[in-house]
C-alpha positions as CSV (number, residue, x, y, z in Angstrom):
1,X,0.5,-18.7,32.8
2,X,-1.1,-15.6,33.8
3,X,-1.2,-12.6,31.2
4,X,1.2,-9.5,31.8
5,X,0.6,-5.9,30.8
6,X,1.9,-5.2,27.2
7,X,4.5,-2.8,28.9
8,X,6.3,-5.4,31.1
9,X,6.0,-7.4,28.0
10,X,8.3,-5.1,26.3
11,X,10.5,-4.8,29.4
12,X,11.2,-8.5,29.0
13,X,11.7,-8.6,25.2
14,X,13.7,-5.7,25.2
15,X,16.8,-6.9,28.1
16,X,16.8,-10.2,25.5
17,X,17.8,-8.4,22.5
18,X,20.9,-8.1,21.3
19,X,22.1,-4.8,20.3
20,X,23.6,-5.0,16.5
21,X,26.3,-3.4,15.3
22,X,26.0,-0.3,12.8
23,X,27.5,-1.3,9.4
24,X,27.3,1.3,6.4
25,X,26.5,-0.5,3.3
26,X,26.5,1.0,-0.7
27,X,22.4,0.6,-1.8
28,X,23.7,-2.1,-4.1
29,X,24.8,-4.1,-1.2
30,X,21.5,-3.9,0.8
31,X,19.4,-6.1,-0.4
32,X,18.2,-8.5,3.1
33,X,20.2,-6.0,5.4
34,X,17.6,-4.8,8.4
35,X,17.4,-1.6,9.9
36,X,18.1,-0.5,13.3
37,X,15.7,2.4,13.1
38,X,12.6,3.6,11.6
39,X,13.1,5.8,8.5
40,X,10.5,8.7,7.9
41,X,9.9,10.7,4.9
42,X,9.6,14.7,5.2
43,X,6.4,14.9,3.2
44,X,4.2,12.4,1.3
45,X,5.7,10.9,-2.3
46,X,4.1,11.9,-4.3
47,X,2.6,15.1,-2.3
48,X,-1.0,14.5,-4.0
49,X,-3.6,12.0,-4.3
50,X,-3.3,10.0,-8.0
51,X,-3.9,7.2,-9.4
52,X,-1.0,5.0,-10.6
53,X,-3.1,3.3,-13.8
54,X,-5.4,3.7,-16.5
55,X,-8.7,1.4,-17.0
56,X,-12.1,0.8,-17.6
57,X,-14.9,-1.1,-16.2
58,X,-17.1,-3.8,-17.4
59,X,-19.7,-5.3,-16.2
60,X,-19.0,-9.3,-16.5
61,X,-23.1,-9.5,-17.1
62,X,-22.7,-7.7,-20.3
63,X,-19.6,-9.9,-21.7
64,X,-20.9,-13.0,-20.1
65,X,-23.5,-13.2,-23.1
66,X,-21.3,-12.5,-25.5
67,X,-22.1,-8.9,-26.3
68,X,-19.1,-7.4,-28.1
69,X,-20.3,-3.8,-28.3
70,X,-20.8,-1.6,-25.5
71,X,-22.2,1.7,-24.2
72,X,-20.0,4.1,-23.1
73,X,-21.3,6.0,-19.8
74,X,-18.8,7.6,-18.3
75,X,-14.9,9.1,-18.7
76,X,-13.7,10.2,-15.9
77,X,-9.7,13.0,-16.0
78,X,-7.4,13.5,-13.1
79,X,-9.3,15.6,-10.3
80,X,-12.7,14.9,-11.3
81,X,-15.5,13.5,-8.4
82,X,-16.0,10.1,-8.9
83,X,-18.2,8.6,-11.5
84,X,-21.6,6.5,-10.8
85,X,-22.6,4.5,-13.2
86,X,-26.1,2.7,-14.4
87,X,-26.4,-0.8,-13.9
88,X,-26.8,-3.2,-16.7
């Protein structure tokens, strides 16, 4: 079968679709519904960069031989450039 161009591709898929009904449902209802069209938020949520957890990091070197103290080299608050650490 010889390959089409991706808009007559389109063409064809689109005249076999069926066109869905519009059906309002409460949120609680909604659960597995689909959409019929794409949704778009007005701005970004939130409308800044930020992490969404606290941690730390470990080397698995260091704990591999059973060290159970450690240096700390770094802390790093909201906003700040990010932190390079030393190798162990």
């Amino acid at each position: 079968m010889a390959m089409i161009e991706p808009h007559a591709a389109e063409t064809l898929i689109s005249g076999h679709l069926a066109c869905l009904p519009i059906e309002s449902l409460p949120v609680g209802q909604c659960a597995g519904a689909v959409l019929r069209e794409n949704i778009y938020a007005e701005r970004d949520q939130p409308p800044f960069d930020r992490v969404a957890m606290d941690g730390i990091a470990l080397a698995s070197s260091a704990a591999a031989n059973g060290r159970r103290r450690f240096k700390l080299q770094a802390t790093q608050a909201a906003g700040d450039p990010a932190a390079t650490l030393d190798s162990d």
